[in-house]
N, C-alpha and C positions, 0 to 999 in steps of 0.2 A: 688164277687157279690156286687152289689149297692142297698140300700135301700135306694129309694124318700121317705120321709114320708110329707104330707103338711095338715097342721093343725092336726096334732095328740097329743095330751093330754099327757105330756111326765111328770111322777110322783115318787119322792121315799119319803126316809121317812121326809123331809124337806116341803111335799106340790107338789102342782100340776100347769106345768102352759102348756102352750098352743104353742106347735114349728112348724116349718117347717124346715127340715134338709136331709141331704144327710149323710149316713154311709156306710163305704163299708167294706168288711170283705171275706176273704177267702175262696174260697167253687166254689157253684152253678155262672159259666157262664153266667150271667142275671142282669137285673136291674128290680124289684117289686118294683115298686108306691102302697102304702097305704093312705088311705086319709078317712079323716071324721068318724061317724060313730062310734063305740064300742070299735075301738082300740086304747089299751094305750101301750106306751113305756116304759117297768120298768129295774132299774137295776139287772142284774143277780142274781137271789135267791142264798144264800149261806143254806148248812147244814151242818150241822159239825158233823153229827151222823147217819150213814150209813151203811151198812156192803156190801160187794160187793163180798166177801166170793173167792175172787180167790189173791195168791194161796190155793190149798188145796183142795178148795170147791167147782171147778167151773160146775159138776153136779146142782146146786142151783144157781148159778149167776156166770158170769165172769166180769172182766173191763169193756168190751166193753158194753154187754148188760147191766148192771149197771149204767154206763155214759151215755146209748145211753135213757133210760128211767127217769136221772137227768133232760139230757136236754131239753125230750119231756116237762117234768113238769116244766122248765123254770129256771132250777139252773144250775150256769156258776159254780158254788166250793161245792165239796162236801170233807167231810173228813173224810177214811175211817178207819173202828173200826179195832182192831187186832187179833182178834177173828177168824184167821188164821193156814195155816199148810206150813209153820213153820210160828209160831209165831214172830213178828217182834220184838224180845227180844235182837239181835246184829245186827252189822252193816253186817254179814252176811247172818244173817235171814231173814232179812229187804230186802238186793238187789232184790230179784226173784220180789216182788211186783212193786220194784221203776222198775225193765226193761221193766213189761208190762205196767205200767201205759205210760211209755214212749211211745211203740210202739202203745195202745190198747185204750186207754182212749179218749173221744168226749169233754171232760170238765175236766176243773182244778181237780186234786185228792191230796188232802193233806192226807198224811198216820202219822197213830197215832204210837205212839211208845208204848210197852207194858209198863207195870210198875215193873213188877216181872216176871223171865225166866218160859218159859211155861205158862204163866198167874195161877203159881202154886200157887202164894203168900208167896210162902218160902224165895226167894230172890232177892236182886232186879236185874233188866236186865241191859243192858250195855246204859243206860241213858247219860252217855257222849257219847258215838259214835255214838247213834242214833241220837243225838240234832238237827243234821246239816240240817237232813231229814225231821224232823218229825212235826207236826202241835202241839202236847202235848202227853202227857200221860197217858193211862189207858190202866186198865184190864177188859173192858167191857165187861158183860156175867157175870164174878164174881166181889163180895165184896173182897177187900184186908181182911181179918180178924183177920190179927195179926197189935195189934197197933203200936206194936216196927218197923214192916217192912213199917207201911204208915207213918211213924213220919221218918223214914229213906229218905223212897222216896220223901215225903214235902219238906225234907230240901235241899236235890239233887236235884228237879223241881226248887225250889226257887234261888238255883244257877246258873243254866244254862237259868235261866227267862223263863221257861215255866209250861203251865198248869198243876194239876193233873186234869183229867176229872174221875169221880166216879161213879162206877155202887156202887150203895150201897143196900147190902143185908146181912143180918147178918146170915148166915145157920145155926145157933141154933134154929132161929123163924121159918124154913121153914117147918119144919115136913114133909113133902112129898106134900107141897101144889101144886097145877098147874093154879086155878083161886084163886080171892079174898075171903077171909074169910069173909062172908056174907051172905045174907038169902038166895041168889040164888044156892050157895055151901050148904046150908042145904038143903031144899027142896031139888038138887036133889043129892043127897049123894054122892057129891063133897068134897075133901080135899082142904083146902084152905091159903093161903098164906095171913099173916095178916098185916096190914100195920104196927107195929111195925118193923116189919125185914128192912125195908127201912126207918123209921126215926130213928131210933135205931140208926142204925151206920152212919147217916147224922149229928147225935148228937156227938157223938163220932170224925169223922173225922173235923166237925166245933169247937170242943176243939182241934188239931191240932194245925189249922190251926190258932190257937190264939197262939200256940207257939213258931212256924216256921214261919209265916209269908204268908206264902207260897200262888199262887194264884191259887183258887177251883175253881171247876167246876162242880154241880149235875148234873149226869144224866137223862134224862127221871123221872121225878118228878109225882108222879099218889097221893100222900097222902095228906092229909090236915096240919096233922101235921110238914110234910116236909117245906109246904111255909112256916108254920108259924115262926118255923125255921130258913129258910133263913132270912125273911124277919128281925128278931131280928138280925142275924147276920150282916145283912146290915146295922142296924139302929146304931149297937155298931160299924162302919168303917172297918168292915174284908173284905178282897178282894174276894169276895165270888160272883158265877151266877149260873146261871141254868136253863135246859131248861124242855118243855113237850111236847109233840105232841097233832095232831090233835086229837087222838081215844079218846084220857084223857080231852078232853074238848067237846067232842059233842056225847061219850057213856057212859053209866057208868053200872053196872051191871045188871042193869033192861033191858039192851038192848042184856042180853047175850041169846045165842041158842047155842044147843046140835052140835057146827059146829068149827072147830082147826082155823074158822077164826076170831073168837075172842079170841083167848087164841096169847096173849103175856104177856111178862114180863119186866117190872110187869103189873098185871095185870088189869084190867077193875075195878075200885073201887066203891065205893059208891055215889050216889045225892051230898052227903056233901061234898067230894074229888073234884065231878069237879067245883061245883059251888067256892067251894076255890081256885082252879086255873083259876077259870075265872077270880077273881077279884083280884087274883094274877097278872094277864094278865094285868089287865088295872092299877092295882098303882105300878106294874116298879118291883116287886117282882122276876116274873118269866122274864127272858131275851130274851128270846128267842123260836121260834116255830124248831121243828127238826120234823124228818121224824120216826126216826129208823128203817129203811127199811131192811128190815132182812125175804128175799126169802128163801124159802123150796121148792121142788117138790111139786108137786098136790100129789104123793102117799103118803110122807111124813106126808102131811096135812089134809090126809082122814083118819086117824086114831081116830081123837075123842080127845075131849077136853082131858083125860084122856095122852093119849100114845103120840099125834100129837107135834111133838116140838114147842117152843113159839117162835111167829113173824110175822110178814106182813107185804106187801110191803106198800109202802105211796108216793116216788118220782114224781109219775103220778097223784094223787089225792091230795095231799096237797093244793097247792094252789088254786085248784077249791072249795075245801072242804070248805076253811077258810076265801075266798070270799064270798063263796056263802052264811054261816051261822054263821061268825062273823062280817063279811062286811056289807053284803048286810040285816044282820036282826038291825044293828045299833048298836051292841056291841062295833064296830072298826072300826075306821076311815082306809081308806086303806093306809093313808104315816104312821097309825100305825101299821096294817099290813107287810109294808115291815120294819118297826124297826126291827120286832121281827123274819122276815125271810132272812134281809140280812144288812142293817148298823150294827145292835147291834152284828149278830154272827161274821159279816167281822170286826169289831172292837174291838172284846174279841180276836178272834183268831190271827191278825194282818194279816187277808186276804186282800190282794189289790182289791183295787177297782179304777175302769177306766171304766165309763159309754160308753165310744167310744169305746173299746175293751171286755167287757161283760156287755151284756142286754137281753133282750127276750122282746116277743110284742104281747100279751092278746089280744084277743078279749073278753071283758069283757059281751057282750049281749049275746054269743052262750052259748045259754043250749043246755045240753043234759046228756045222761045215764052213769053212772060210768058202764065200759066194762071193764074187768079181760082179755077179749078175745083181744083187744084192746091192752095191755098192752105191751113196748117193752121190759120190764124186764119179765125175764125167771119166777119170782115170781107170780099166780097169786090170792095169799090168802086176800084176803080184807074185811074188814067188813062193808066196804062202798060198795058193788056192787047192783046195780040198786039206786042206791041214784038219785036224780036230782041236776043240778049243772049248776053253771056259769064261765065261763071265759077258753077259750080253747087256750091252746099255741099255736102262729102260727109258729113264729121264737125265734130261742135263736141261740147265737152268745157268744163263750166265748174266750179271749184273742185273739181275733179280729179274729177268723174260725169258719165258719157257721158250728154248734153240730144238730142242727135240722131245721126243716121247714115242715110245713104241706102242703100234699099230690098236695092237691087241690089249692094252689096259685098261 
């Protein structure tokens, strides 16, 4: 296929300037002229924090519809978590995922390597064999909990020059929590999960990494005390980043309902949490936006804040979401914007980037309804549905094969 584009506003995170170009990319038999008007040219969103749940899980998501729902939302790399059956803990465990991603995959799939076999945190996994494979390291879903074995695995990552990436949760503090410990969890006799358990051992794991060297990676950051945290760690030169999603900067518990589509983890915090990753966001603290796109069945997720597993999908609504109400309300300049959804994550992670073989191309005036029904990932728990929003993907294009294109072009 051929892409005319002639006067389209082509933008990353350097600035914006104003082209006329011809791209052509593998796919659809046709040449689309775009011209004028709403639409911009960006490079391929990258996330680095994903779950795509196949092998093992793919009743909840497979490669295909995973990928195929990256790149309706405009991301050419995504990197999937290991939170897997079997677990990518050897370089045999590992194969089943790398052969479909081969066969099944619309967009680049970087697969994480676990940290500890079975993501048990008793020992570590075969971190030499996977290296060759793998985007980094984690046990995402669980906290590593024993020191001796994340001081083991630092020193292991640090040799083979790759990430830990850290779900951090300390399961002393968790008491049977499922939302935040907070007024909302009182009023309605909610158990609650309090943000100590997530900077507790960011505390913990940031003394590490002052031993080992080793380069970190937070996960999914919802607490106040976490930036604050980082951000010290950053000021003392530790090789430290981290990322948050969109739910942790545009809800906070006040926006919770008796519905499993606000219940992830961690979870929804307090006024104070997000307004600290907002400003997180804008002095260079937090790195990065991610998704954590973590599908369940609809039966799954009718069970209640209570019973319902924690997660939501975000692939398809991310970049509208963070346009539309950090963009477009003047929070973020949007070549800030793509910092934090693709220079910054394709440059921690050492994703390639090649604007002529991965981009996608917004139409940044079309509003319209966040639709769950809509959605091509098998997921469709959102706590964004019916929101209003701007910016609709028309094309993405990743390592030069058209991954999507909308309907009506």
């Amino acid at each position: 296929m051929k892409l005319r584009l002639e006067n389209i506003p082509v933008c990353d995170h350097t600035g914006m300037t104003r082209q006329s170009r011809t791209l052509s990319c593998a796919g659809a038999d046709r040449e689309l002229v775009l011209s004028g008007g709403s639409i911009v040219l960006l490079p391929g969103l990258a996330d680095v924090h994903v779950h795509l749940r196949e092998p093992g899980f793919s009743h909840k998501e497979t490669i295909r519809t995973g990928t195929l729902a990256a790149a309706r939302g405009g991301f050419t790399t995504v990197c999937a978590m290991p939170n897997l059956n079997p677990v990518p803990d050897s370089a045999a465990h590992l194969r089943p995922q790398l052969e479909k991603i081969e066969t099944d995959a619309c967009v680049r799939v970087l697969p994480y390597g676990a940290i500890t076999v079975g993501e048990a945190g008793q020992q570590l996994a075969d971190m030499e064999a996977l290296n060759p494979d793998v985007a980094a390291f984690s046990d995402d879903g669980k906290g590593v909990q024993s020191d001796s074995v994340m001081r083991s695995a630092m020193e292991t990552a640090k040799r083979l020059g790759k990430l830990i990436v850290a779900h951090c949760e300390d399961n002393s503090l968790l008491r049977g929590g499922y939302i935040h410990d907070g007024a909302y969890a009182r009023a309605h006799g909610h158990r609650g999960i309090c943000s100590e358990s997530e900077w507790r051992q960011v505390e913990r794991d940031l003394r590490l990494v002052k031993e080992t060297g080793c380069g970190y990676h937070v996960c999914h950051v919802s607490a106040k005390e976490t930036v604050a945290l980082i951000r010290r760690a950053k000021a003392e030169g530790l090789d430290v980043s981290c990322e948050t999603a969109p739910h942790y900067l545009l809800l906070d518990e006040g926006d919770l309902q008796e519905d499993a589509r606000f219940k992830m983890n961690p979870p929804l915090r307090e006024k104070a949490d997000r307004e600290a990753l907002l400003e997180g966001i804008r002095d260079g603290t937090v790195d990065m936006l991610v998704t954590d796109h973590a599908p369940h069945t609809a039966k799954e997720k009718s069970r209640g804040l209570e019973l319902a597993p924690m997660g939501i999908v975000g692939l398809e609504t991310s970049f509208p979401l963070c346009y539309t109400y950090l963009v477009k309300s003047g929070l973020l300049t949007l070549p800030q914007l793509l910092a934090l959804m693709q220079a910054n994550p394709c440059r921690r992670f050492r994703i390639p980037v090649d604007m002529d073989a991965d981009f996608t191309l917004f139409d940044l005036g079309k509003q319209y309804t966040v639709d769950p029904a809509e959605f091509r990932s098998m997921g469709r728990s959102t706590p964004f549905a019916g929101w209003q929003v701007y910016g609709r993907c028309l094309v993405t294009v990743s390592r030069g094969k058209l991954s999507w294109m909308e309907d009506n072009l």
